[in-house]
Residue frames as qw, qx, qy, qz and C-alpha x, y, z in Angstrom:
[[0.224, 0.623, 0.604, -0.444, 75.92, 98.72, 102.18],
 [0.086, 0.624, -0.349, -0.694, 76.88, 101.29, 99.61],
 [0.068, -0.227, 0.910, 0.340, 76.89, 98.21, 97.20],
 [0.112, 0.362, 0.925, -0.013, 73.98, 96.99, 97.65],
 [0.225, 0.749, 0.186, -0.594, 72.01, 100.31, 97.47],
 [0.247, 0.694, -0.383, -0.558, 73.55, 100.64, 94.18],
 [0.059, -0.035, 0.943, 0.326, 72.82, 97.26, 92.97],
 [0.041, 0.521, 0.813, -0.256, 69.53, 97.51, 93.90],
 [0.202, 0.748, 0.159, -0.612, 69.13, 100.92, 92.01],
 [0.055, -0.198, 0.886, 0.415, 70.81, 99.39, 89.13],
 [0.102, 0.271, 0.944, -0.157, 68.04, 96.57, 89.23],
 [0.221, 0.704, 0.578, -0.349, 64.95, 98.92, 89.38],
 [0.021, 0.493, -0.506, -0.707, 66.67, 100.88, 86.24],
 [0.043, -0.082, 0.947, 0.308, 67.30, 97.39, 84.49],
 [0.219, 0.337, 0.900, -0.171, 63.22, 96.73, 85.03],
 [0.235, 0.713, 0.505, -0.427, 61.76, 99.59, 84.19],
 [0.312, 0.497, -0.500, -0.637, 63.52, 100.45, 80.90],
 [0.083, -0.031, 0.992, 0.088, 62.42, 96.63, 80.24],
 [0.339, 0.590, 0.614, -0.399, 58.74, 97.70, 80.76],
 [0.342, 0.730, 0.071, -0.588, 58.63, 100.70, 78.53],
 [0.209, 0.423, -0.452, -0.757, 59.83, 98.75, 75.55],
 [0.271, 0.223, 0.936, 0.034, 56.91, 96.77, 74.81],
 [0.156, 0.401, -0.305, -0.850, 55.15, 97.75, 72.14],
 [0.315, -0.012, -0.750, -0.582, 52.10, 96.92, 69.35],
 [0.667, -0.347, -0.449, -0.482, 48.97, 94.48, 69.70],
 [0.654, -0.147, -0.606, 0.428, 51.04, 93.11, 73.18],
 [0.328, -0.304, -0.524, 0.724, 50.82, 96.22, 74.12],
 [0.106, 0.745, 0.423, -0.506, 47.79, 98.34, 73.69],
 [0.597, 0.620, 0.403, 0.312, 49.10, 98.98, 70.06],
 [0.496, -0.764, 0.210, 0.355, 51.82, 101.28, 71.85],
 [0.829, 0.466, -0.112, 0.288, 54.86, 102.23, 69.32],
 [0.899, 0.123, -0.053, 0.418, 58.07, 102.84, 69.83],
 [0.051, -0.936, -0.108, 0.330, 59.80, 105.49, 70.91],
 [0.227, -0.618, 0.523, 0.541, 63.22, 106.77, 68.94],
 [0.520, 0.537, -0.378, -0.546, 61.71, 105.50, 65.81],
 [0.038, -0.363, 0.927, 0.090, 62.46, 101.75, 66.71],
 [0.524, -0.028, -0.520, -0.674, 60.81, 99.21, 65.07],
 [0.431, -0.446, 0.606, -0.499, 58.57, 96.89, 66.79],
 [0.064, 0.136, -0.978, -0.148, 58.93, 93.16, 66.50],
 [0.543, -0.375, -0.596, -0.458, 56.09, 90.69, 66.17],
 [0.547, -0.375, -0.715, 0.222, 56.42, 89.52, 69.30],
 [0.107, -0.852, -0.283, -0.427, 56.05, 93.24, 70.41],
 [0.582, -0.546, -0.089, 0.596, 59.48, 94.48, 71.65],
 [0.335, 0.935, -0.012, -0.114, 61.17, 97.28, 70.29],
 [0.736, -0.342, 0.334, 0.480, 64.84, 97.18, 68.49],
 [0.379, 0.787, -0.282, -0.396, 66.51, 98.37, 64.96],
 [0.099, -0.325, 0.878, 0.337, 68.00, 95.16, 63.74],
 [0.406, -0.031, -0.632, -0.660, 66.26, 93.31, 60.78],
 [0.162, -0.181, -0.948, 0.205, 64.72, 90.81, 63.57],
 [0.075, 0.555, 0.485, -0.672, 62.65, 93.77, 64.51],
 [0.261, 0.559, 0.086, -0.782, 62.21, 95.72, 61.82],
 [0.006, 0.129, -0.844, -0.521, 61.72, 93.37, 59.02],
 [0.708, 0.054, 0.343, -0.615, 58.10, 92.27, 57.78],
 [0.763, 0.160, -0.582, -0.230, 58.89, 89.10, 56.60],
 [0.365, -0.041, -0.806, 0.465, 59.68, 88.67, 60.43],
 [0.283, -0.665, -0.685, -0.091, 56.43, 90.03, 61.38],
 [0.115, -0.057, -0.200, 0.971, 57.54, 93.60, 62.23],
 [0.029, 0.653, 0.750, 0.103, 54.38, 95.67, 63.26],
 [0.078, 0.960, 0.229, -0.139, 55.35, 99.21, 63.31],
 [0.057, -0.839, 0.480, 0.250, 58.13, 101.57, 61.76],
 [0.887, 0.065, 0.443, 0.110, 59.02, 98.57, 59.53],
 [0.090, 0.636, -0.580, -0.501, 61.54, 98.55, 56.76],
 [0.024, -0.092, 0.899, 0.427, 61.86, 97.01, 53.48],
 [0.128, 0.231, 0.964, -0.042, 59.29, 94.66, 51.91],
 [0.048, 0.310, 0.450, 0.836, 56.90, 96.78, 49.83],
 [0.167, -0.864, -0.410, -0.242, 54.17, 99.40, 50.57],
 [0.053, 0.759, -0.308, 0.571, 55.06, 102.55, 53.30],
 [0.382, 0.219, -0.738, 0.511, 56.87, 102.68, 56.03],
 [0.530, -0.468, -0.698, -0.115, 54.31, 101.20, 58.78],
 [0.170, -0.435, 0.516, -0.719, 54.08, 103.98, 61.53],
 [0.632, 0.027, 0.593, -0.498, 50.84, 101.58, 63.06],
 [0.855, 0.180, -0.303, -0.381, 50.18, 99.22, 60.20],
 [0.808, -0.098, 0.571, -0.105, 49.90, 95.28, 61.18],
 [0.113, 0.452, -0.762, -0.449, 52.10, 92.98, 59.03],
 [0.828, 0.063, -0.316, -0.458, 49.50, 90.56, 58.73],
 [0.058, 0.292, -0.836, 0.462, 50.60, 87.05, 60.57],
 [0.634, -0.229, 0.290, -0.680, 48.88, 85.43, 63.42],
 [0.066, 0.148, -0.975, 0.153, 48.66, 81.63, 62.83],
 [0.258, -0.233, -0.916, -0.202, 46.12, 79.05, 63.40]]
């Protein structure tokens, strides 16, 4: 029983740190918290996938000229 109680608190951990990093135009234009950057697809992380804007980073970005995007939109978006 012990087990399960503690899988099951595990579980509702695992979900709800899963919620809170969602981030940008996905999410109400929400950033990041600890300075991580937030991906196009509007997760947060600190590897280039995220925080690059030639991969469509949209906040706290790195590299790729102008400043360092606290809320600026890498431009993007598709057909």
């Amino acid at each position: 029983m012990a087990k399960l109680s503690f899988l099951s608190l595990f579980l509702l951990c695992l979900v709800a740190t899963a919620t809170a990093q969602n981030c940008g135009r996905q999410a109400g234009n929400r950033a990041c918290a600890n300075q991580l950057c937030c991906s196009q697809y509007g997760f947060c992380g600190s590897t280039s996938e995220y925080c690059s804007r030639a991969n469509g980073c949209q906040s706290n970005c790195r590299g790729g000229g102008g400043a360092d995007g606290a809320g600026g939109e890498a431009g993007g978006g598709g057909p």
